[in-house]
N, CA, C and O atoms as a DFTB+ gen file, in Angstrom:
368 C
 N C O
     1  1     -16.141      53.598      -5.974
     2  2     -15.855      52.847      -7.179
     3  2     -15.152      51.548      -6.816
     4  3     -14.203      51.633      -6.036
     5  1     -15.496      50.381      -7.278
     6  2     -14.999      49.104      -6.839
     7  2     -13.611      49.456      -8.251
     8  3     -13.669      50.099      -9.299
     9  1     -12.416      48.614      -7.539
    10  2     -11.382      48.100      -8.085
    11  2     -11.854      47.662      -9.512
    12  3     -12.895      47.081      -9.819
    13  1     -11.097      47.973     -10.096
    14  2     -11.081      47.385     -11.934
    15  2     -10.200      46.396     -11.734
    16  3      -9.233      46.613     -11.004
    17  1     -10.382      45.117     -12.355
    18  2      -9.560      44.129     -12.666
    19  2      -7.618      44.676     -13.202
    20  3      -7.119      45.426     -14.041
    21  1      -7.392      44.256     -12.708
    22  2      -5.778      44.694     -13.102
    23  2      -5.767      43.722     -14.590
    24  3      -6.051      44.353     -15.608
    25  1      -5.614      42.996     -14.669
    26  2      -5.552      42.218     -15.635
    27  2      -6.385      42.334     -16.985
    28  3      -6.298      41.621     -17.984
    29  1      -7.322      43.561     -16.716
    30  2      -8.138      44.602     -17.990
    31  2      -6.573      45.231     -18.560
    32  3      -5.477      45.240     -17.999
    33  1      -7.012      45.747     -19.943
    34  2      -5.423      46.017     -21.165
    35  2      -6.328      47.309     -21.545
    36  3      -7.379      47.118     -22.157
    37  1      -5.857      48.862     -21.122
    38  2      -6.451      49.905     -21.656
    39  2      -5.801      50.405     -22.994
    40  3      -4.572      50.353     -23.048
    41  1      -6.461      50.865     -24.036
    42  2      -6.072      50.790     -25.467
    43  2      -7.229      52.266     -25.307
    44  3      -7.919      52.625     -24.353
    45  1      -7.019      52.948     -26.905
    46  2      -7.004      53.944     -27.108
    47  2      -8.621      53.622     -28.280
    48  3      -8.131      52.983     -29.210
    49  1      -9.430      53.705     -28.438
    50  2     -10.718      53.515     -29.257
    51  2      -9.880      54.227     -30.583
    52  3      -8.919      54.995     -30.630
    53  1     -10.762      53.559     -31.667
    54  2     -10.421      53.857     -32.776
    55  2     -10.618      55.193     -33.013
    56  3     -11.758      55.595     -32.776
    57  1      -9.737      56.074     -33.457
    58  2     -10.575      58.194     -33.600
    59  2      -9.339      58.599     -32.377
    60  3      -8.809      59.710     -32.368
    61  1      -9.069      57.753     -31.594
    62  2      -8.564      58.602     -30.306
    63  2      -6.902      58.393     -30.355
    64  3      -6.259      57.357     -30.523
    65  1      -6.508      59.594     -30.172
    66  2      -5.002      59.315     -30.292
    67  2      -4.496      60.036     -29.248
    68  3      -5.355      60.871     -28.965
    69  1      -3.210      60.193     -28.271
    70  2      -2.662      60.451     -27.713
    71  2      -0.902      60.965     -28.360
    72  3      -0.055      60.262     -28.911
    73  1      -0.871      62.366     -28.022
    74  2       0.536      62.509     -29.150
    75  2       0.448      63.930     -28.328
    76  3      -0.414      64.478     -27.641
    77  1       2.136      64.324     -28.864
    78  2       2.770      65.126     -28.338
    79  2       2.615      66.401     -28.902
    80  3       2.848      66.304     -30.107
    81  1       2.264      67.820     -28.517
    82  2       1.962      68.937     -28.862
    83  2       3.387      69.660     -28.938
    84  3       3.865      70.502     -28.178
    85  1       3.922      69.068     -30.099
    86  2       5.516      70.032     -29.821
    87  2       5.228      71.379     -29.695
    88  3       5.714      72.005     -28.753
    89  1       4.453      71.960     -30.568
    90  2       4.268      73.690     -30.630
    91  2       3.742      74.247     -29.188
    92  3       3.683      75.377     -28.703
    93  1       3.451      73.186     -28.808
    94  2       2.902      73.957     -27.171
    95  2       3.923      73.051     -25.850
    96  3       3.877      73.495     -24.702
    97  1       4.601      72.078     -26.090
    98  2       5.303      71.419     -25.510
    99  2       4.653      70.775     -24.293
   100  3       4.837      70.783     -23.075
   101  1       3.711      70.146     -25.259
   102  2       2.738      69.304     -24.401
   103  2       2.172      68.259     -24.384
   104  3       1.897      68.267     -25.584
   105  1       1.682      67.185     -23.974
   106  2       0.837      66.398     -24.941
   107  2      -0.814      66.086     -24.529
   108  3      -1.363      66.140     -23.428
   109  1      -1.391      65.721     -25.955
   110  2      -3.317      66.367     -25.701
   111  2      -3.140      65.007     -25.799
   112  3      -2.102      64.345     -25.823
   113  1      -4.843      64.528     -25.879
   114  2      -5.294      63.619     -26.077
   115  2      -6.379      64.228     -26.856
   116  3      -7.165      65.091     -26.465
   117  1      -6.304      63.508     -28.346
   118  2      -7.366      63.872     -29.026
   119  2      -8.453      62.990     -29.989
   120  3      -8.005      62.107     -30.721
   121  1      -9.950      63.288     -29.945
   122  2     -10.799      62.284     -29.870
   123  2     -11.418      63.280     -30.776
   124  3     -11.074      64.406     -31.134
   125  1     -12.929      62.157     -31.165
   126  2     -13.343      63.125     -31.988
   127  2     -14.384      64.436     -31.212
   128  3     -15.089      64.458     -30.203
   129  1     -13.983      65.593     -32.435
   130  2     -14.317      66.561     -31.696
   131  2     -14.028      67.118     -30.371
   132  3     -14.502      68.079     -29.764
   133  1     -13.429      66.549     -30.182
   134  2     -12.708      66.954     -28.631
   135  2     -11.145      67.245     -28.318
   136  3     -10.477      66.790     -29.246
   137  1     -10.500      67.726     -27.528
   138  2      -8.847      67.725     -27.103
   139  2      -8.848      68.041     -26.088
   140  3      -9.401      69.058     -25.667
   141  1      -8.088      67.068     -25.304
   142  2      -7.815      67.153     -24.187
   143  2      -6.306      67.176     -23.446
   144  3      -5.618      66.169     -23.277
   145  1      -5.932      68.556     -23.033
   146  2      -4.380      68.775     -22.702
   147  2      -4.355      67.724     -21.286
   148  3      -5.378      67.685     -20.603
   149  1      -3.418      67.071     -20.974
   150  2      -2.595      66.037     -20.279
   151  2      -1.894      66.590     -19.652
   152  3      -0.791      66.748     -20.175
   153  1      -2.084      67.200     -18.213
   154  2      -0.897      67.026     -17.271
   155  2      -0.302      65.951     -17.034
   156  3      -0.612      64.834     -17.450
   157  1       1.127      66.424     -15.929
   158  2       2.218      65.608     -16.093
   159  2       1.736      64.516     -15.206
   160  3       2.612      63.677     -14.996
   161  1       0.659      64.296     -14.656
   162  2       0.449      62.482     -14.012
   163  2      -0.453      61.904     -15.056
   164  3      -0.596      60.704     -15.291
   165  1      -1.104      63.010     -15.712
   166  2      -1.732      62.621     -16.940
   167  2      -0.994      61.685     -18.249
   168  3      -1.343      60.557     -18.597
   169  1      -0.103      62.351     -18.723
   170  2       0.770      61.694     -19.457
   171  2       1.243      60.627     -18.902
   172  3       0.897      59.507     -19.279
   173  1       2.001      60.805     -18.042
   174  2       2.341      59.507     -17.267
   175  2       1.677      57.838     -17.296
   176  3       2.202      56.724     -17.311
   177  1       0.357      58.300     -17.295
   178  2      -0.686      56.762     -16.958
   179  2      -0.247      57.096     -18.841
   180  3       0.775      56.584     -19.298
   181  1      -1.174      57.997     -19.754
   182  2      -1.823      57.743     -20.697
   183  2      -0.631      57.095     -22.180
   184  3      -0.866      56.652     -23.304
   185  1       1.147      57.465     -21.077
   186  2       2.042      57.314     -21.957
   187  2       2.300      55.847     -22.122
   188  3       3.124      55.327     -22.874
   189  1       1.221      55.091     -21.061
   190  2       1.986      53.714     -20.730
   191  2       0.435      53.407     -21.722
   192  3       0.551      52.447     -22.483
   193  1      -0.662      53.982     -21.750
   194  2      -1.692      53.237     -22.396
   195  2      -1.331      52.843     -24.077
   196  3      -1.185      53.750     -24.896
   197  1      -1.219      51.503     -24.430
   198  2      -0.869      50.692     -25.526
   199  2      -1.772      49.791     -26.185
   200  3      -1.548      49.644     -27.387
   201  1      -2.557      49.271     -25.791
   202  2      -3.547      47.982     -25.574
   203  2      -2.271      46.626     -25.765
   204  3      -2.311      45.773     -26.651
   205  1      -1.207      46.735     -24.689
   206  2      -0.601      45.746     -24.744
   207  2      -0.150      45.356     -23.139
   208  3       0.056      44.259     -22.619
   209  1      -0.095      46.591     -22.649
   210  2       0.066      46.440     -20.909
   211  2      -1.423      46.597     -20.670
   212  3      -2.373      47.142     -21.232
   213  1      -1.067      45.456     -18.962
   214  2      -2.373      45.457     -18.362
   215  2      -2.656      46.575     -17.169
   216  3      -1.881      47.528     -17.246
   217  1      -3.187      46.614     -16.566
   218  2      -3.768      48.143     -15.604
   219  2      -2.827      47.310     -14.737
   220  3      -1.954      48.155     -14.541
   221  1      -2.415      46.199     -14.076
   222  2      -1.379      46.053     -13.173
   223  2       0.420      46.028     -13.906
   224  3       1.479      45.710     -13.366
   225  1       0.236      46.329     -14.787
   226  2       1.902      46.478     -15.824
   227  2       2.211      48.131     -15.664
   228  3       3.336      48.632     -15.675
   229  1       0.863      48.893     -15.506
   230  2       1.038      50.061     -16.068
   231  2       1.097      50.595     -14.503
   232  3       1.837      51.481     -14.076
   233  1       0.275      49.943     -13.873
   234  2       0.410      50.442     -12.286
   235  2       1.779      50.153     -11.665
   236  3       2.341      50.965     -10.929
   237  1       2.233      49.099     -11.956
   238  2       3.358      48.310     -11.762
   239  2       4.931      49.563     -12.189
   240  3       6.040      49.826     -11.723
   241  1       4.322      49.853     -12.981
   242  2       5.393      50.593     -13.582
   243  2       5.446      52.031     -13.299
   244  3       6.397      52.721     -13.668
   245  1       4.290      52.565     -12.552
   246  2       4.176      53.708     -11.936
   247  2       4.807      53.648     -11.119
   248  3       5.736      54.431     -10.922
   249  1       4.440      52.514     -10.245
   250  2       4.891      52.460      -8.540
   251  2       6.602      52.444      -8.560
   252  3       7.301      52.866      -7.639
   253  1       7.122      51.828      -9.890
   254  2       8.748      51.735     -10.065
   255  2       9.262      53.412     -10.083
   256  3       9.899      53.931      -9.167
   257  1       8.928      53.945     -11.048
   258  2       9.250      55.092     -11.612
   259  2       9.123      56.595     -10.258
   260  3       9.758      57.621     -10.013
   261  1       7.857      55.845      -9.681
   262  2       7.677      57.170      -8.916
   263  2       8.000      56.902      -7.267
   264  3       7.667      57.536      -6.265
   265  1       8.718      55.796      -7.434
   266  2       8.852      55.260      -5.950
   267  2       8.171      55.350      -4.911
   268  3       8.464      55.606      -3.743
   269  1       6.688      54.981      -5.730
   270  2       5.302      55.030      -4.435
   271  2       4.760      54.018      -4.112
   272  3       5.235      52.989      -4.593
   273  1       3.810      53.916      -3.371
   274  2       3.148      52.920      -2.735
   275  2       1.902      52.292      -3.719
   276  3       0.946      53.056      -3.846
   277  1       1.805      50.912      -4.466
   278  2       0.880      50.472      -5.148
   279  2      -0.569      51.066      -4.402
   280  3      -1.152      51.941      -5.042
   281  1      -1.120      50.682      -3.215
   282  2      -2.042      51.103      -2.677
   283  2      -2.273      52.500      -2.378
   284  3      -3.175      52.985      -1.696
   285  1      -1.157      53.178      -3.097
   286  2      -1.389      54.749      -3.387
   287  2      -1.878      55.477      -4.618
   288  3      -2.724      56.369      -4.676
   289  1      -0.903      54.699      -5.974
   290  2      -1.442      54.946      -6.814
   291  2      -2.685      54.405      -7.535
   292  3      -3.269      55.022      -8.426
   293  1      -3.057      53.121      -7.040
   294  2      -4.152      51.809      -8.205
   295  2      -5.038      53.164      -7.749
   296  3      -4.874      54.107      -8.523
   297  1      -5.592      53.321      -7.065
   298  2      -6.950      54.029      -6.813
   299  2      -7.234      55.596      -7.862
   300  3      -8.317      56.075      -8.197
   301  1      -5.963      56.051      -8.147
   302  2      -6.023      57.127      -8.677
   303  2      -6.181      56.945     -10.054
   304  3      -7.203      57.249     -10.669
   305  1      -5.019      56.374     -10.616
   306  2      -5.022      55.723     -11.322
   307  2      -6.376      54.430     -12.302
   308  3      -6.416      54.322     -13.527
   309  1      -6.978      53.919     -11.656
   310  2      -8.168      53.436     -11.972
   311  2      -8.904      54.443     -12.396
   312  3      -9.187      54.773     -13.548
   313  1      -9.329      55.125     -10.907
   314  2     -10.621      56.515     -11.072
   315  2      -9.921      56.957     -12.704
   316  3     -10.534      56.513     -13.675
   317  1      -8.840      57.693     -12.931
   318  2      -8.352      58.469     -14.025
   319  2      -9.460      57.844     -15.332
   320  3     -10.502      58.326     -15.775
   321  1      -8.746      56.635     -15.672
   322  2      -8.876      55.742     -16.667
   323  2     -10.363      55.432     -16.599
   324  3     -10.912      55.659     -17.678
   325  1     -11.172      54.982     -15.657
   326  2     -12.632      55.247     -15.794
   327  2     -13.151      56.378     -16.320
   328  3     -13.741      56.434     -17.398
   329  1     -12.971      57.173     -15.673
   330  2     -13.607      58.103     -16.479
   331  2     -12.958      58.723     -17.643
   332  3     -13.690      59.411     -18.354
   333  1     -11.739      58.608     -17.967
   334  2     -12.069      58.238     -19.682
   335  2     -12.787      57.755     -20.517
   336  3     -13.270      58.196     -21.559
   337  1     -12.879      56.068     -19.606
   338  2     -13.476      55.662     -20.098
   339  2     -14.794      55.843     -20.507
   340  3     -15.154      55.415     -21.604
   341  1     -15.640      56.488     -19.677
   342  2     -16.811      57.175     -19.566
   343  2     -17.267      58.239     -20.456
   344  3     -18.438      58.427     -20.786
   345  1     -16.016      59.079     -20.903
   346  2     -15.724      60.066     -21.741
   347  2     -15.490      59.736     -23.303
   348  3     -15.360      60.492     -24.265
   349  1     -15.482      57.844     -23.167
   350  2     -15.010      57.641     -24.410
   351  2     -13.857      57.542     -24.763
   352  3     -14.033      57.211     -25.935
   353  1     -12.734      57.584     -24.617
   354  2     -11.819      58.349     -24.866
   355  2     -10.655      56.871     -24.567
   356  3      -9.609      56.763     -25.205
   357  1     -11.057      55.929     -23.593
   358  2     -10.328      54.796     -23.385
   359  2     -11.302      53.316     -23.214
   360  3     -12.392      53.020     -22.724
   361  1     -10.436      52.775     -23.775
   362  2     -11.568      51.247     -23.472
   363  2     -11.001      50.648     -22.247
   364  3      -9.955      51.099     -21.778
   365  1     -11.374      50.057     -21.919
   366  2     -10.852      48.827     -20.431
   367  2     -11.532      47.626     -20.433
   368  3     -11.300      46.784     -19.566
């Protein structure tokens, strides 16, 4: 998979929401007809997705938080969000 532009702004398609499952103490991502439970690197990217940060704000802010290496996370991070995107579920 080639690099996604950092400077792409991932936002949530209209139908798709991201929110917290208090009763299960979790949070899904839910689209239509679909739900999708969010592990904890899951949440992580999808807590920063706003359509106001860019894929290098949100990477940027990984690499702070988790005290890792940019060239550790962009790659994972991208892949993730593609195939959301693919799934529908995120724009880029």
């Amino acid at each position: 998979m080639s690099a996604l532009p950092g400077t792409r702004v991932p936002r949530f398609p209209h139908g798709v929401r991201f929110r917290e499952d208090k009763t299960r103490g979790r949070f899904i991502l839910v689209g239509p007809e679909r739900i999708f439970e969010a592990d904890g690197v899951a949440t992580e990217i999808l807590k920063r997705v706003d359509g106001q940060r860019s894929l290098d704000a949100i990477i940027g802010e990984l690499v702070e938080a988790f005290a890792a290496d940019d060239a550790t996370i962009r790659p994972d991070v991208e892949a993730f969000l593609a195939d959301l995107e693919q799934k529908q579920l995120v724009l880029l």
